[in-house]
C-alpha positions in Angstrom: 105.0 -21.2 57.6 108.4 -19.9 56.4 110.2 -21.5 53.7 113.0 -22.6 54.0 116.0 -20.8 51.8 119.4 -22.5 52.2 122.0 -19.8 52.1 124.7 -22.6 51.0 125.3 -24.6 48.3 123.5 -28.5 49.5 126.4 -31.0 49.9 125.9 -34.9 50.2 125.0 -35.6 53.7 124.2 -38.8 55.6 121.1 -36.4 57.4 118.7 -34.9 55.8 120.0 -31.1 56.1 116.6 -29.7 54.7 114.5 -31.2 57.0 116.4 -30.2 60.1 116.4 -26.9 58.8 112.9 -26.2 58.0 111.9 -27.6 62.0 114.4 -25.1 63.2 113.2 -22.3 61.0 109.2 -23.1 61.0 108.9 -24.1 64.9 106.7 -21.3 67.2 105.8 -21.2 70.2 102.2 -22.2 70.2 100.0 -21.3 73.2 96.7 -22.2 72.3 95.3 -25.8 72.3 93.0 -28.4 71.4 91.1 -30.8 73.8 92.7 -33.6 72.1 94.8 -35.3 74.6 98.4 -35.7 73.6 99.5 -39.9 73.8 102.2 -41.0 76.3 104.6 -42.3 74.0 105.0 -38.8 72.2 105.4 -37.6 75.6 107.8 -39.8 76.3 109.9 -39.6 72.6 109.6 -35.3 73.3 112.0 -36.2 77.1 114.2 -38.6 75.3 114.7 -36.0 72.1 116.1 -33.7 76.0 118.0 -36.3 77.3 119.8 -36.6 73.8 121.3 -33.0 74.4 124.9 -31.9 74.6 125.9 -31.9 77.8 129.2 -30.7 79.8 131.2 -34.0 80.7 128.2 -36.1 79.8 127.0 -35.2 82.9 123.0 -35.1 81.5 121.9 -32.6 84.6 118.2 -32.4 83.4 115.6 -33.7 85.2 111.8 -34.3 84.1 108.6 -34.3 85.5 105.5 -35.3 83.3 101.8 -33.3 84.9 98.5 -34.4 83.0 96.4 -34.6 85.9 93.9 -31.6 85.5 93.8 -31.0 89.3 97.1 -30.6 89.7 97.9 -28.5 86.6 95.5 -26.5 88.1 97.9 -25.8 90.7 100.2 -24.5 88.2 97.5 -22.0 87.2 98.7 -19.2 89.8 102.0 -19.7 89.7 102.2 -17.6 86.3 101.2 -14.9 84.9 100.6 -17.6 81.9 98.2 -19.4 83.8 95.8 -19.2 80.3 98.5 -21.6 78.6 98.6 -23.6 81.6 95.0 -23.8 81.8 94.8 -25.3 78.0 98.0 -27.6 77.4 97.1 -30.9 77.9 100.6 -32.1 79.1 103.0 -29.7 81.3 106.7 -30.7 81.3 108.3 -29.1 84.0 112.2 -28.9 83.2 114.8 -29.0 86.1 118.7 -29.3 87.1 119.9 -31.1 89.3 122.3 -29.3 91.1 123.7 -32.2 92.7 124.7 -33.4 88.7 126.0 -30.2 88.0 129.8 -29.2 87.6 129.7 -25.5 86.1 126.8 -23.0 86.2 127.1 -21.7 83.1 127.8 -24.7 80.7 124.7 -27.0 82.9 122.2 -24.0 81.9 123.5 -24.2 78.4 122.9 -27.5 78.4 119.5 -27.5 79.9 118.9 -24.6 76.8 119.7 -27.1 74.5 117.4 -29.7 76.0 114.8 -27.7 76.2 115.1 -26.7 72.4 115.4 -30.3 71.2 112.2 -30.8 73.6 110.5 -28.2 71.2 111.7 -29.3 68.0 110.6 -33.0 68.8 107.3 -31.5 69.3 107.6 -29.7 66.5 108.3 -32.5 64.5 105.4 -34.8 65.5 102.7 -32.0 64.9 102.7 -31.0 68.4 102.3 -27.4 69.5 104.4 -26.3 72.6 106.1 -22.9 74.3 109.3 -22.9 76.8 107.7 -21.0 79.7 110.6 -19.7 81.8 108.8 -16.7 83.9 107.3 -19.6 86.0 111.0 -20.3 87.5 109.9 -17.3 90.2 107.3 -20.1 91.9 110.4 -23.1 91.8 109.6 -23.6 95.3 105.7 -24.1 94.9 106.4 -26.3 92.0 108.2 -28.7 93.7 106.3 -28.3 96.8 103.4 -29.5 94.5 105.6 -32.4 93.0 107.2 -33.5 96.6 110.6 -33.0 95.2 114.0 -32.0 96.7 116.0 -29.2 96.9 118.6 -30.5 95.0 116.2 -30.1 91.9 115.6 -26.4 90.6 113.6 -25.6 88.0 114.5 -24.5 84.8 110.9 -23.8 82.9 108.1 -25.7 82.0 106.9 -27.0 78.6 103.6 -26.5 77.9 102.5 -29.1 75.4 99.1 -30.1 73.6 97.3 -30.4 69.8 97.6 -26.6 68.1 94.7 -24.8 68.1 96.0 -22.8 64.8 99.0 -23.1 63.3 99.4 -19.5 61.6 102.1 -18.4 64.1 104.0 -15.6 63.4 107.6 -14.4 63.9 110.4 -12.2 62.3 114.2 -12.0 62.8 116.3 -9.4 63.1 118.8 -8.9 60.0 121.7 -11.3 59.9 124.1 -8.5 59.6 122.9 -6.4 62.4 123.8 -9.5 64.7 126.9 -10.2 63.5 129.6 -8.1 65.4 133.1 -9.6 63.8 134.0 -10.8 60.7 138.2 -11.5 60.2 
């Protein structure tokens, strides 16, 4: 796990600015898992951390659907190229906007960006490996074919969600100053 380094001098907050630092900067994107089935209620606190989101006019265009069923997330299984993650998350979390809810493209796929990360830090957060699948938005139609829902819904990605198998992730960033492009 990366340490946390603040590049700031800590001022008094009412949050804990640490914490929320190290989930940001010590979350992966975990793929493997363990049979250990994942409870309801964290399930259920991982969509509410989403729904909690900034959203354009309040307008909260996300829409959830929660698969544990093994025959069904079966179904899921050739609908990706990923269909090894599929195969071993215990939960999938198939993320969508409602198009109907929506009032600008480009802010309501910000929004559901932001969701989805606050989906994966909640994860994080309870010990909870998961990975934002987004190549799976080529089968939308097949997905909710498979969940009998409407048009008006189009999906976004799917969360795939379970125990960690490991948890010796790696990542790297680029430097800060090759991705900054104006300072004034």
């Amino acid at each position: 796990m990366l340490k946390y380094e603040p590049i700031f001098a800590r001022e008094s907050h009412t949050m804990d600015t640490d914490t929320v630092l190290e989930a940001i900067y010590s979350r992966r994107s975990v793929r493997e898992y363990t049979e250990e089935p994942v409870d309801e209620k964290q399930v259920l606190e991982i969509i509410k951390a989403g729904m909690w989101a900034p959203s354009g006019l309040n307008n909260q265009p996300w829409r959830f659907a929660i698969v544990k069923d093994q025959k069904l997330k079966s179904q899921f299984e050739p609908l990706t190229k990923y269909s090894r993650i599929i195969k071993g998350a215990r939960v999938l979390i198939p993320v969508f906007i409602d198009k109907e809810a929506m009032y600008h493209p480009v802010k309501d796929h910000q929004a559901i960006g932001a969701c989805l990360q606050n989906m994966l830090l909640a994860a994080h957060s309870m010990g909870l490996g998961a990975v934002w699948l987004g190549e799976i938005i080529k089968s939308d139609r097949e997905i909710r074919g498979l969940l009998g829902l409407k048009d008006n819904l189009e999906l976004m990605a799917v969360i795939a969600l379970g125990h960690p198998a490991r948890r010796d992730q790696k990542s790297r960033r680029k430097d800060m100053e090759e991705l900054i492009v104006f300072r004034g």
